[in-house]
C-alpha positions as CSV (number, residue, x, y, z in Angstrom):
1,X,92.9,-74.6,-101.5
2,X,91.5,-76.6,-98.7
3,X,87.9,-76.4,-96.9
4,X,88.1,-74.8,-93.2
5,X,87.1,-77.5,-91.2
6,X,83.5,-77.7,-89.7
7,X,82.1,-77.8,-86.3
8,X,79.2,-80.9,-86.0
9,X,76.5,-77.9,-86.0
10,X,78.3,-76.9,-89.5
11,X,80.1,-73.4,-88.4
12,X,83.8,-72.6,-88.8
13,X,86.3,-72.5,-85.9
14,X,85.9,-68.7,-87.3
15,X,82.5,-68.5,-87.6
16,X,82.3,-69.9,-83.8
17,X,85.2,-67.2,-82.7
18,X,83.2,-64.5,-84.5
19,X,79.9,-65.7,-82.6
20,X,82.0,-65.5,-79.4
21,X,83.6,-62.1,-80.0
22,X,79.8,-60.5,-80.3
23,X,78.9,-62.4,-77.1
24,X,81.9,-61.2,-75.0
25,X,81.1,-57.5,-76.4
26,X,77.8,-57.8,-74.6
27,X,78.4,-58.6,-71.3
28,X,78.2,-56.0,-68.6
29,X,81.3,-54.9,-67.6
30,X,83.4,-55.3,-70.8
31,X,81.8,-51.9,-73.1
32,X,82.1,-48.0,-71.7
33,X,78.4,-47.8,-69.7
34,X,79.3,-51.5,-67.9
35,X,83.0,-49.8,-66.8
36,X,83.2,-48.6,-63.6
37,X,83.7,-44.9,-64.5
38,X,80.4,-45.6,-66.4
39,X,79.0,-47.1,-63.4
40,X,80.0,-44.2,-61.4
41,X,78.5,-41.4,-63.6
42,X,75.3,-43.1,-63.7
43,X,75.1,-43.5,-59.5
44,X,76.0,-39.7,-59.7
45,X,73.5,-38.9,-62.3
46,X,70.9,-41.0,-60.1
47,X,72.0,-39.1,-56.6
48,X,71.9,-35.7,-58.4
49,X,68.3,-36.7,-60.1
50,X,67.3,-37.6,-56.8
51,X,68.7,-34.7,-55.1
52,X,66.8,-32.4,-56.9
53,X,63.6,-34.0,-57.0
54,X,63.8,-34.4,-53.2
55,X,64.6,-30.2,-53.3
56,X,61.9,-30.1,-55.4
57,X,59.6,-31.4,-52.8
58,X,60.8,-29.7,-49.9
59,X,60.3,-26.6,-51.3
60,X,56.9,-27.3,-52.4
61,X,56.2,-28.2,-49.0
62,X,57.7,-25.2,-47.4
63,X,55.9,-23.2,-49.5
64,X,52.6,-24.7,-48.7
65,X,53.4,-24.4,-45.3
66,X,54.2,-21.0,-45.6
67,X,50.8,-20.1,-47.1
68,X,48.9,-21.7,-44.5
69,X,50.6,-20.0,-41.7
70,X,50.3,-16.7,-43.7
71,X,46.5,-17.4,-44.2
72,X,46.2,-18.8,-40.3
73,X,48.1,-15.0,-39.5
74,X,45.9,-13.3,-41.3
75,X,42.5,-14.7,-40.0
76,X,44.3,-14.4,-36.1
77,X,44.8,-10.5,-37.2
78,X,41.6,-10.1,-37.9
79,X,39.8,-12.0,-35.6
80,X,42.1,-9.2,-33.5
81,X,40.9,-6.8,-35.1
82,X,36.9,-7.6,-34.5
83,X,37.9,-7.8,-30.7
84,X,39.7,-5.1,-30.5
85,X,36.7,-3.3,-32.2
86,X,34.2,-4.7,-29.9
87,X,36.1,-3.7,-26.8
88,X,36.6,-0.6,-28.2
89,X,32.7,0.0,-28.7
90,X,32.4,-1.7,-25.4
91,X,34.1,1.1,-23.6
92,X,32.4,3.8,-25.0
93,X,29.2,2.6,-23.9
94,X,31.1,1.9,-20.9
95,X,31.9,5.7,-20.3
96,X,28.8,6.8,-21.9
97,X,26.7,4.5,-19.3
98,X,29.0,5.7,-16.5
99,X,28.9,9.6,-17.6
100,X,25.0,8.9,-17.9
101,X,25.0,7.3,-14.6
102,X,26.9,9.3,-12.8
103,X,25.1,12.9,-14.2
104,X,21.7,10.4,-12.9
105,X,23.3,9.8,-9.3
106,X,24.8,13.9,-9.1
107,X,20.8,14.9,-9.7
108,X,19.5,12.7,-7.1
109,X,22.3,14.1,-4.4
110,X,21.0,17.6,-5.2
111,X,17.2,16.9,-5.1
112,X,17.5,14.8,-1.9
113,X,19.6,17.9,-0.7
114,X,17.3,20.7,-1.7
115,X,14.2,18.6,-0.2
116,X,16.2,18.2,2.8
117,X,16.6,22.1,2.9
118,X,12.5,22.6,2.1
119,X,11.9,20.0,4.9
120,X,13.5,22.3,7.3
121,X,12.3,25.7,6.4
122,X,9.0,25.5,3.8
123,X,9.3,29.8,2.7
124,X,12.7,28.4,0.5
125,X,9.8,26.3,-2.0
126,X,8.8,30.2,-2.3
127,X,12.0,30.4,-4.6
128,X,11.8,27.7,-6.5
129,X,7.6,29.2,-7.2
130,X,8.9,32.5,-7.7
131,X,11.3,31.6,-10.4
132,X,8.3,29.7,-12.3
133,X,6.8,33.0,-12.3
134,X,9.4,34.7,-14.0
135,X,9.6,32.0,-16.3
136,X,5.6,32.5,-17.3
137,X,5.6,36.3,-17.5
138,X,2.6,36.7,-19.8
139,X,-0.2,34.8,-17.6
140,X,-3.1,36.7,-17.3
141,X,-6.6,36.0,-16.3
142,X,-7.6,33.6,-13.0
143,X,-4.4,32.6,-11.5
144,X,-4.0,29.2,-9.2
145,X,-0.9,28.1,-6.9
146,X,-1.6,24.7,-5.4
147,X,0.6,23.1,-2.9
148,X,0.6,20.0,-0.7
149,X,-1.1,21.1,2.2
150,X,1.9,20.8,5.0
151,X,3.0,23.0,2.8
152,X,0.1,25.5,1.9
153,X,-0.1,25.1,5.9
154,X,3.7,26.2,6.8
155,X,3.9,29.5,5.0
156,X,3.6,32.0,7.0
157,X,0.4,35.1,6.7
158,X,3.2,37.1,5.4
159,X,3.8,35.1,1.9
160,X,0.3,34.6,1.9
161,X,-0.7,38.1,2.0
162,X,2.2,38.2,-0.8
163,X,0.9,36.3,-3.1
164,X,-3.0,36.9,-3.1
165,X,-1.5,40.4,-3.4
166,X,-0.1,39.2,-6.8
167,X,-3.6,37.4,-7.9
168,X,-2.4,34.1,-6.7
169,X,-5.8,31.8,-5.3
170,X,-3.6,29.3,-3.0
171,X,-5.1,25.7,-3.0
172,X,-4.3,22.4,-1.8
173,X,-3.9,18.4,-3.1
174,X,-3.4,15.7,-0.6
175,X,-2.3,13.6,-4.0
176,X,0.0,16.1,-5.2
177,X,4.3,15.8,-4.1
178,X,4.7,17.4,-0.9
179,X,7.9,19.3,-2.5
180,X,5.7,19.9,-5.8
181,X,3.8,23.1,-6.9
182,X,1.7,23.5,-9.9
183,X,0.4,27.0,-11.7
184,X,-2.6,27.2,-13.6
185,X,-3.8,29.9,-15.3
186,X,-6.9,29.3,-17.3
187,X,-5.5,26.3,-20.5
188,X,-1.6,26.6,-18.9
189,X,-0.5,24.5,-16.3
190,X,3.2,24.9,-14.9
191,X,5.5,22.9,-12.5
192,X,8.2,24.0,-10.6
193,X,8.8,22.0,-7.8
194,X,12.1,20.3,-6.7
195,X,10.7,16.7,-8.0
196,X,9.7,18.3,-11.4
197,X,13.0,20.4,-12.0
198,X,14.9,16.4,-11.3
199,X,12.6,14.9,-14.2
200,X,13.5,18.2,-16.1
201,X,17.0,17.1,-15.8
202,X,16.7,13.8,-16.0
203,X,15.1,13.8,-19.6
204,X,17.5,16.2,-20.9
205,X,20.1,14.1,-19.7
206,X,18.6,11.1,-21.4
207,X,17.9,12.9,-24.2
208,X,21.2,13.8,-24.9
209,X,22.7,10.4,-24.7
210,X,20.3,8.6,-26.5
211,X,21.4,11.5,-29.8
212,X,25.1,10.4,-29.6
């Protein structure tokens, strides 16, 4: 039998066809990932992969999105809430300084009314003194009415006689209100003019605002 011939580097025409036969088979192109349906599933696989990581994203940044506007709602509520509150509280001091105000300015009308009424005929202080009286039934012993002297002046010998009839002493005080009179009976003083019935008023108005 007779000897393949040799190639100069020492390989058979076989051995050279075999060589070439291995490099053909790794060329892109010639096996089933270098075909072009090959090609194609792995652009698809790459456009799905990158598809779904580009979903992937966008959701994650909707969702952060979505908790910061739910977070930026909720500190808008209740910064709405805290003014809503305050105005709230606002207007019931609002009404309760108005209703205080207004009960203030209704017992000034009716003071400057009644002095306005005592200015013009001095015997209607008599009522107002009478009804202290009644209010201090039990005084006994030395018994003192003291007026402002235009006053002690205007009453006429009538309620004078009247009153000393009752154990009244009538005296006088420059310094005291002109629409003012004060009882004393020994350790018990008593007011009951139109200035001290308004301060009456007056701290039982205040008194009942400042306890709500």
């Amino acid at each position: 039998m007779s000897k393949s011939s040799a190639s100069p580097g020492g390989q058979t025409a076989y051995q050279r066809w075999e060589l070439s036969s291995l490099g053909d088979a790794g060329r892109p192109g010639q096996g089933p990932e270098g075909s072009a349906a090959g090609l194609e599933a792995l652009r698809r696989k790459a456009r799905d992969e990158g598809y779904a990581e580009g979903m992937a994203l966008a959701k994650a940044e909707a969702e952060r999105k979505e908790a910061e506007r739910a977070q930026q709602m909720q500190q808008w509520e209740l910064r709405l809430s805290m003014v809503l509150e305050s105005c709230v509280v606002g207007m019931d001091r609002l009404r309760e300084r108005l209703s205080q105000d207004l009960s203030m300015l209704a017992i000034d009308w009716a003071e400057a009314i009644a002095m306005a009424e005592v200015t013009n005929n001095r015997e209607l202080l008599l009522r107002l003194i009478g009804e202290t009286i009644e209010h201090y039934p039990g005084l006994h012993g030395p018994r003192t009415l003291t007026l402002h002297p235009q006053v002690l002046h205007a009453l006429s010998p009538q309620t004078r006689s009247s009153l000393t009839g009752q154990g009244w002493r009538l005296a006088s005080d420059a310094a005291l209100n002109e629409f003012a009179c004060h009882l004393s009976t020994g350790d018990l003083l008593a007011t009951g003019g139109i200035p001290e019935r308004a301060a009456l008023l007056r701290d039982r108005i205040l008194a009942a605002h400042a306890g709500n």
